[in-house]
C-alpha positions as a Python dict, from the first residue, in 0.01 Angstrom:
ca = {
    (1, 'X'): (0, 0, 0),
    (2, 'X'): (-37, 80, -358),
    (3, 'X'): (-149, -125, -649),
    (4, 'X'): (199, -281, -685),
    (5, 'X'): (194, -458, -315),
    (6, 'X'): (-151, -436, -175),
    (7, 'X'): (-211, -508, 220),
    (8, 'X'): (-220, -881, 312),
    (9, 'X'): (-576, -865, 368),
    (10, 'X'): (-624, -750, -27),
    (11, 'X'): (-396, -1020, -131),
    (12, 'X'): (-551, -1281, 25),
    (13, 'X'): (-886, -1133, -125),
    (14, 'X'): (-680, -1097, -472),
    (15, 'X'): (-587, -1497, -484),
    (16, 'X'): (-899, -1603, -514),
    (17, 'X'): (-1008, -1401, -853),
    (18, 'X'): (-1092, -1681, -1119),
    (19, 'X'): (-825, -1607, -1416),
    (20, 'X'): (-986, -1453, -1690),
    (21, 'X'): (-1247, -1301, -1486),
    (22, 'X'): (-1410, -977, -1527),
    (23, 'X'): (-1409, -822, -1188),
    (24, 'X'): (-1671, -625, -1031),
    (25, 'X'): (-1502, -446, -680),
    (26, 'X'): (-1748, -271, -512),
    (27, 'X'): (-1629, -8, -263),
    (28, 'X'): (-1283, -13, -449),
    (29, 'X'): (-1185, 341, -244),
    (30, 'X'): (-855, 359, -414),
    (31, 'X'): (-893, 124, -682),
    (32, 'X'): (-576, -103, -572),
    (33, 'X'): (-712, -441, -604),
    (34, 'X'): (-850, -427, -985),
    (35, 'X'): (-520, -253, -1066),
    (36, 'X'): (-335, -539, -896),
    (37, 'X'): (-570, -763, -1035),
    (38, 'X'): (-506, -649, -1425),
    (39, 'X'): (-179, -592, -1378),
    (40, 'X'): (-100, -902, -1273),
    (41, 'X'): (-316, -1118, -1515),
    (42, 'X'): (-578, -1213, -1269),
    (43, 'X'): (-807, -1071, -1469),
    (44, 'X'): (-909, -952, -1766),
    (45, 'X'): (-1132, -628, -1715),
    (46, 'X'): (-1234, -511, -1427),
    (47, 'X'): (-1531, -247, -1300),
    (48, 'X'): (-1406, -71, -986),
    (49, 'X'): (-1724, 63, -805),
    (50, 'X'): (-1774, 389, -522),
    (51, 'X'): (-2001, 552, -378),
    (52, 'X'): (-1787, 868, -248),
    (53, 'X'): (-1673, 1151, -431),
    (54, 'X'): (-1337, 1133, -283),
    (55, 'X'): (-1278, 770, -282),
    (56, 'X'): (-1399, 777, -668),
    (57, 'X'): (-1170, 1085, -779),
    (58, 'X'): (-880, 865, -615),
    (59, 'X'): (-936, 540, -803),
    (60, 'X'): (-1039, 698, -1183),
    (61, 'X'): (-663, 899, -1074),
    (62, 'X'): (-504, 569, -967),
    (63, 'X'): (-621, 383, -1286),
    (64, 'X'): (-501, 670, -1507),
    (65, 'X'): (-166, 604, -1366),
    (66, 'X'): (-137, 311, -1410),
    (67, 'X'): (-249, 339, -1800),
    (68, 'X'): (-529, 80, -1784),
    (69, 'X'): (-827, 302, -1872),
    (70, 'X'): (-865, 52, -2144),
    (71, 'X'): (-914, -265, -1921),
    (72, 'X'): (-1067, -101, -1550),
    (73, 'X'): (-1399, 143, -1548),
    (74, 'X'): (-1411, 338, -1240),
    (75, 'X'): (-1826, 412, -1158),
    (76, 'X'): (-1944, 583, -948),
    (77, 'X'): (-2262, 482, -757),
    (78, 'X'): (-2411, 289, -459),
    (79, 'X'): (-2316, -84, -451),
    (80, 'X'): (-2373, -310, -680),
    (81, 'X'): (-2608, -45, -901),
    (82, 'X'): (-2288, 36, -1062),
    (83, 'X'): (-2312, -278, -1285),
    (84, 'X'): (-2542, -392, -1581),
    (85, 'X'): (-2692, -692, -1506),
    (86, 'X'): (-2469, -1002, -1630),
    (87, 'X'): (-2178, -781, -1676),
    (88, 'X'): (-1938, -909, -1394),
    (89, 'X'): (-1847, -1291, -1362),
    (90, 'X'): (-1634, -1220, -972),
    (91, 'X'): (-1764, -963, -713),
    (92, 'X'): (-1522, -887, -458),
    (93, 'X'): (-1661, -651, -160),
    (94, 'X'): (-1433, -610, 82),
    (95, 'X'): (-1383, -401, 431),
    (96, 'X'): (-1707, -337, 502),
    (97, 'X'): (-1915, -499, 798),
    (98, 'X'): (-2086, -802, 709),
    (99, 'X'): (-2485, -597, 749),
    (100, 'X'): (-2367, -349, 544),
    (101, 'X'): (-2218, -638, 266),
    (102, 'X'): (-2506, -820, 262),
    (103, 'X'): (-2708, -568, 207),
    (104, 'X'): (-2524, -470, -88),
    (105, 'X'): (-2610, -784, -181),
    (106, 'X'): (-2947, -805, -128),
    (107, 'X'): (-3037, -478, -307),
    (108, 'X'): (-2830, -568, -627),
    (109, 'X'): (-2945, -953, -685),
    (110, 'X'): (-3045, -871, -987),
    (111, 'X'): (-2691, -777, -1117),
    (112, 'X'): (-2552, -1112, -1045),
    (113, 'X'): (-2704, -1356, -1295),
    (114, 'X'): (-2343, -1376, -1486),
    (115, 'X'): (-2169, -1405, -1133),
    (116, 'X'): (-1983, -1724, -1091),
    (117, 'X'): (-1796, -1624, -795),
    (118, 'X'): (-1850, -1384, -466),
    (119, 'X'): (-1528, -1264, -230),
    (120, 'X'): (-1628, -1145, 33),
    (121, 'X'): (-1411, -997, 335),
    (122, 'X'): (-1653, -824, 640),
    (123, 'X'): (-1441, -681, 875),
    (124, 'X'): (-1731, -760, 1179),
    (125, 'X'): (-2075, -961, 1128),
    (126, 'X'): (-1937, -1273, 900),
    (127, 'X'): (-2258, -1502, 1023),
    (128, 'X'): (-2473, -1206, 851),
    (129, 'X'): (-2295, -1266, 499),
    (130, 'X'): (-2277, -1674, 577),
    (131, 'X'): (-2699, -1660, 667),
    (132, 'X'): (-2731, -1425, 323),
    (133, 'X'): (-2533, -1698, 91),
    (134, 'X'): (-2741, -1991, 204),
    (135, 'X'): (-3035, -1766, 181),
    (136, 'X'): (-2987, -1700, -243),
    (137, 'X'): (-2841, -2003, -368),
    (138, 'X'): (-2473, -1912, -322),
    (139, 'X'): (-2245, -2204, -142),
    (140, 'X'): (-1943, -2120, 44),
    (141, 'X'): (-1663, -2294, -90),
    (142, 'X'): (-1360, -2203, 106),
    (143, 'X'): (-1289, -1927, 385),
    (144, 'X'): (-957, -1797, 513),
    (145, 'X'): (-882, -1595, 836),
    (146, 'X'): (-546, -1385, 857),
    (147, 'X'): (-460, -1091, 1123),
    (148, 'X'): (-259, -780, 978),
    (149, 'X'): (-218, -495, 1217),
    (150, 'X'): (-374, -612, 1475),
    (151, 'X'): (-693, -671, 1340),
    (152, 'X'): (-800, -1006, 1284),
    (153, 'X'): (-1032, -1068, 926),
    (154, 'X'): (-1218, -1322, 744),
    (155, 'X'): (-1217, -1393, 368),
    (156, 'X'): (-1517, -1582, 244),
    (157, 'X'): (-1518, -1665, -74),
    (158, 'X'): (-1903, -1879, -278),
    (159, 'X'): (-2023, -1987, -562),
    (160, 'X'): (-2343, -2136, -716),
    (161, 'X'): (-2422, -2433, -561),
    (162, 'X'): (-2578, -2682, -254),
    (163, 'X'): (-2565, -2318, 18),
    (164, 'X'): (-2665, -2592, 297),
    (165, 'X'): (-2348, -2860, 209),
    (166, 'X'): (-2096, -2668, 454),
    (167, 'X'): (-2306, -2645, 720),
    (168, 'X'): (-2403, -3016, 737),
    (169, 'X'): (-2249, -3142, 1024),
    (170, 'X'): (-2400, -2830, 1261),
    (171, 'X'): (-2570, -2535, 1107),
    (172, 'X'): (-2555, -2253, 1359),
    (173, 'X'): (-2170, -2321, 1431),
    (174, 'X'): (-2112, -2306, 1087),
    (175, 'X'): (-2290, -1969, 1085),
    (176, 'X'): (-2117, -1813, 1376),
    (177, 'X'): (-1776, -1964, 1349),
    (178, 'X'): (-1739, -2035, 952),
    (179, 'X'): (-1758, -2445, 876),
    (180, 'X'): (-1423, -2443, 683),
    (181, 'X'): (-1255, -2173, 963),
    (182, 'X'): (-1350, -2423, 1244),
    (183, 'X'): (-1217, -2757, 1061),
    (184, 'X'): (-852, -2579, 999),
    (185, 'X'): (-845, -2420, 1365),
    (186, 'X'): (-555, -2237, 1285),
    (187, 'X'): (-400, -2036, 1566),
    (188, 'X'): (-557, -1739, 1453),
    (189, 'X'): (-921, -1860, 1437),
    (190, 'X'): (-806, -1946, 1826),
    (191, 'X'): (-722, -1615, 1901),
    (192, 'X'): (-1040, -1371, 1750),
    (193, 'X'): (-1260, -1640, 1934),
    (194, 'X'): (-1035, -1637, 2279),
    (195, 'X'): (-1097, -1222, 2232),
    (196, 'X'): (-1436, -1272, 2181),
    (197, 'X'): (-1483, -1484, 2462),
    (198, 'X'): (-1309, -1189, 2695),
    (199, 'X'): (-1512, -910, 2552),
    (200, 'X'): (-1806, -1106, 2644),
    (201, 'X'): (-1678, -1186, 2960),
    (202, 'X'): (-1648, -795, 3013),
    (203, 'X'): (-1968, -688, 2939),
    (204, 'X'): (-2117, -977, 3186),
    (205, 'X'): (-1864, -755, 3458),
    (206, 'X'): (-1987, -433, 3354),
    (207, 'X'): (-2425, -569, 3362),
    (208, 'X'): (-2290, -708, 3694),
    (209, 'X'): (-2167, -367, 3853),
    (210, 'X'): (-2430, -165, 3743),
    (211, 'X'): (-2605, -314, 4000),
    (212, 'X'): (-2956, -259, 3753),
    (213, 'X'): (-3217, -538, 3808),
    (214, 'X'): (-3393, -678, 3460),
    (215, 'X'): (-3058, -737, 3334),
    (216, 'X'): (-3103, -1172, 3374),
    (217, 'X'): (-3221, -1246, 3060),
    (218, 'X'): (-2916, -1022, 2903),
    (219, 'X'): (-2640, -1228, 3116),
    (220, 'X'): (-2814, -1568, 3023),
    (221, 'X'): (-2770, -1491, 2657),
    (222, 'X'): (-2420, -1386, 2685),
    (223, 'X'): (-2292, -1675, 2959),
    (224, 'X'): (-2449, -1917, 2669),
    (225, 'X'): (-2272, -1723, 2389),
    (226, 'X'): (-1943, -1797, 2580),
    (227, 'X'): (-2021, -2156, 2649),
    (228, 'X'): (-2139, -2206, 2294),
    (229, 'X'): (-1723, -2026, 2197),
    (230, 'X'): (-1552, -2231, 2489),
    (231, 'X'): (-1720, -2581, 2360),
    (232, 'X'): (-1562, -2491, 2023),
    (233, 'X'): (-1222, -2383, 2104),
    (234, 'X'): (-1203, -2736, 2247),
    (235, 'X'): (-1148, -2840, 1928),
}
């Protein structure tokens, strides 16, 4: 991967980058999606943000190859602190889990009052960044789910709006299984919840053979968890 062809995940992230944006990436590590994202005209400046000293010395290298010191900043610092406040109109954060996303979220609000749109891939804990968006005013407009190398993520991607509109029809499935994700049930969407389903199933096997009393309340959570995931995959 490079900032030439970026992973399908990043691509997928990349597509969704309002044209003429000026893109705030926040954990950037090498700085390949605003690189792509210049480069390709998806955007007209772009503020590549990291917290780590190695991860930043890669992407301020990686933009100097590519020439476009002039059009990408490279900051260093934690989160969203890296911005000024109304400086970024599109946020991407991506390959973090979804706690750790939100709260980047939650301790930079007040950077976001030029924002118009949020990307947002969590590689675990999606429900945590859906609860945060209805939470501050931000409504989910589309979501996407892809698997590349075996790993299976989701792309959420919000703007200003109604935050409660998506989840009309039945809030906490909307949370948990993403209101747009369930309506396309694509193949993939079946298969992270089918693996979900077995994990679970696992862990009831494992409270089972440890034989340790105290455990009921545990297995009741989990056997409704799996009901709750088998009632959806019905479709």
């Amino acid at each position: 991967m490079n900032h030439e062809k970026l992973s399908m995940r990043l691509e997928r992230v990349a597509i969704h980058i309002p044209k003429g944006s000026i893109l705030a990436d926040i954990g950037s590590d090498h700085a390949y999606l605003p690189c792509y994202a210049v480069s390709n005209g998806l955007c007209d400046q772009a503020i590549a943000g990291e917290v780590v000293e190695g991860p930043y010395q890669s992407a301020r290298k990686q933009v100097a190859i590519t020439g476009l010191q002039d059009k990408i900043e490279v900051r260093k610092g934690n989160g969203l602190e890296v911005l000024n406040p109304d400086e970024a109109t599109c946020i991407t954060i991506a390959g973090m889990g979804g706690t750790l996303i939100s709260s980047i979220l939650e301790s930079g609000k007040e950077k976001l009052g030029k924002a118009e749109r949020l990307i947002l891939q969590p590689n675990v804990g999606a429900a945590n960044v859906r609860s945060w968006l209805i939470d501050n005013g931000w409504a989910l407009t589309g979501e996407e789910i892809l698997e590349e190398d075996g790993k299976i993520y989701e792309i959420l991607i919000a703007e200003k709006g109604d935050p409660v509109q998506p989840y009309r029809v039945n809030k906490q499935i909307g949370l948990m299984f993403g209101p747009f994700l369930t309506k396309q049930f694509s193949d993939t969407f079946i298969k992270k919840w089918q693996l979900e389903k077995r994990h679970l199933e696992r862990i009831i096997e494992q409270l089972d053979e440890s034989g340790r009393s105290g455990l009921e309340s545990k297995r009741n959570d989990l056997e409704a968890q799996i009901s709750v995931i088998e009632e959806v995959l019905k479709g």
